[in-house]
GUVO-150691 format. One line per 4 residues: for each residue x, y, z of N, C-alpha, C, CB. Coordinates in pm, whole numbers, plus 50000, padded with zeros to 5 digits. Atoms other than C-alpha are relative to their C-alpha. Glycine has a CB too. Layout:
% residues N
X,Y,Z,X,Y,Z,X,Y,Z,X,Y,Z  ...
***
This chain:
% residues 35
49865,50038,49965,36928,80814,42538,50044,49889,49905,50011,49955,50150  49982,50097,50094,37103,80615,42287,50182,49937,50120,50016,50093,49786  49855,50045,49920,37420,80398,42386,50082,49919,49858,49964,49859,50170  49922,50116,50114,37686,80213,42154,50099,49919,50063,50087,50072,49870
49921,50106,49911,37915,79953,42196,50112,49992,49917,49930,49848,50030  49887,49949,50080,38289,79984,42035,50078,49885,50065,50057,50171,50019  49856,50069,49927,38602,79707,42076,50113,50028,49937,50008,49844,50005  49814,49946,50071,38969,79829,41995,50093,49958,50089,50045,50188,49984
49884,50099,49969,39290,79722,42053,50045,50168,50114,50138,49922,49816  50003,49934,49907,39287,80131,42243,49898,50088,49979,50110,50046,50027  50135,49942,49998,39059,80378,42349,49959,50055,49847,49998,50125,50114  50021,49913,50120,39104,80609,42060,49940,49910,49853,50158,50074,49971
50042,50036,50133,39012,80311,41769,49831,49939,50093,50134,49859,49894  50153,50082,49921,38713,80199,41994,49882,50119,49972,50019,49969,50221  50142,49896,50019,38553,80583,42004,49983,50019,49884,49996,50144,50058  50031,49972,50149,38619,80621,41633,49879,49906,49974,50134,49967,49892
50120,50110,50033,38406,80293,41600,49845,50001,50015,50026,49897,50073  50147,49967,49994,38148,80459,41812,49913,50065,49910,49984,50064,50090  50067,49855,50109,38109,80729,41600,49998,50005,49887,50055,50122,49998  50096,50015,50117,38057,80615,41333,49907,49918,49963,50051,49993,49914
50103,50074,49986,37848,80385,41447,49868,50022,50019,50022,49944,50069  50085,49902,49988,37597,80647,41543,49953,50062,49899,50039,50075,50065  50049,49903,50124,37630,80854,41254,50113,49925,49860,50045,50218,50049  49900,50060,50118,37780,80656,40897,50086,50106,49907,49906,49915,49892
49986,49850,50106,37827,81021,40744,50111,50037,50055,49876,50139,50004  49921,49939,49904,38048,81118,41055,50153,49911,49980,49919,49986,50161  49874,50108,50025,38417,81021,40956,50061,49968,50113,50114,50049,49910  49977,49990,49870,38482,81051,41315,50143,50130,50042,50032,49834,50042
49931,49846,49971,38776,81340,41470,50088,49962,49916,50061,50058,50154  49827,49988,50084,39064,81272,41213,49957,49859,49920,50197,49979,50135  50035,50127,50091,38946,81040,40901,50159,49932,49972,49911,50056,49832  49888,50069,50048,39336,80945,40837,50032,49923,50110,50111,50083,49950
49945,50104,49886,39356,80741,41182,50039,49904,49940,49911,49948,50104  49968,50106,50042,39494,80426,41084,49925,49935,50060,50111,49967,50001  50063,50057,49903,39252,80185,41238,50021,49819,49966,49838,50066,50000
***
């Protein structure tokens, strides 16, 4: 079981953070988010 830990100003820049926090390769669902 792995866990991460993400802070954003809303959900959506927090899970990007997860995920690529997990994986550095993984641009996360939509690389042009503005974050």
């Amino acid at each position: 079981v792995g866990e991460v830990m993400a802070i954003g100003r809303k959900f959506e820049e927090a899970f990007q953070k997860a995920l690529r926090m997990v994986d550095e390769n993984f641009p996360g669902f939509d690389p042009y988010v503005q974050l």
